[in-house]
Steps between C-alpha positions, in 0.01 A plus 500: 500500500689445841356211609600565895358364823306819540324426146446098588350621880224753322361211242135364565613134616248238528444447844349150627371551852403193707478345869614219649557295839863501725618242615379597796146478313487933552378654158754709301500689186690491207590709168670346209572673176395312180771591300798436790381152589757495776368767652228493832507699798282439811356653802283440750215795344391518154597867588811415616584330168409767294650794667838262557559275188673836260758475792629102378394586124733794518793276621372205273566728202814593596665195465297415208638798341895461608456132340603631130332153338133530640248563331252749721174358382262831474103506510371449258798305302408188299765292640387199212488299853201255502678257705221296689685491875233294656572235308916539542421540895329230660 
């Protein structure tokens, strides 16, 4: 199987949806993707977010993909990960 950007775009990524304060102290909202911890993408609407965020995920993958030595963590992968980060991060 091709594994393509058009095949990584169509997967059922976990989606993490949250809000949070500016620093202007103006609400904003935010969607990160479990399994690309790098990724968020914010907007002022939780409506905004989700009808906007395929846009960066799109160009996200891209460069992901043209980077021949990562590893495109899917959903659903058992990535053997069980690093506690709270701990690492103070």
């Amino acid at each position: 199987m091709n594994k393509d950007l058009d095949y990584y775009m169509n997967l059922n990524w976990t989606l993490i949806e949250g809000t949070d304060l500016d620093f202007n102290g103006e609400v904003y909202h935010y969607i990160e993707i479990k399994e690309i911890p790098s990724f968020t993408f914010c907007a002022k609407t939780q409506q905004g977010c989700r009808d906007n965020y395929k846009k960066q995920l799109r160009w996200t993958l891209k460069i992901m993909l043209e980077d021949d030595d990562t590893h495109i963590v899917e959903p659903g992968e058992d990535t053997g990960d069980d690093t506690d980060w709270e701990s690492l991060c103070p």
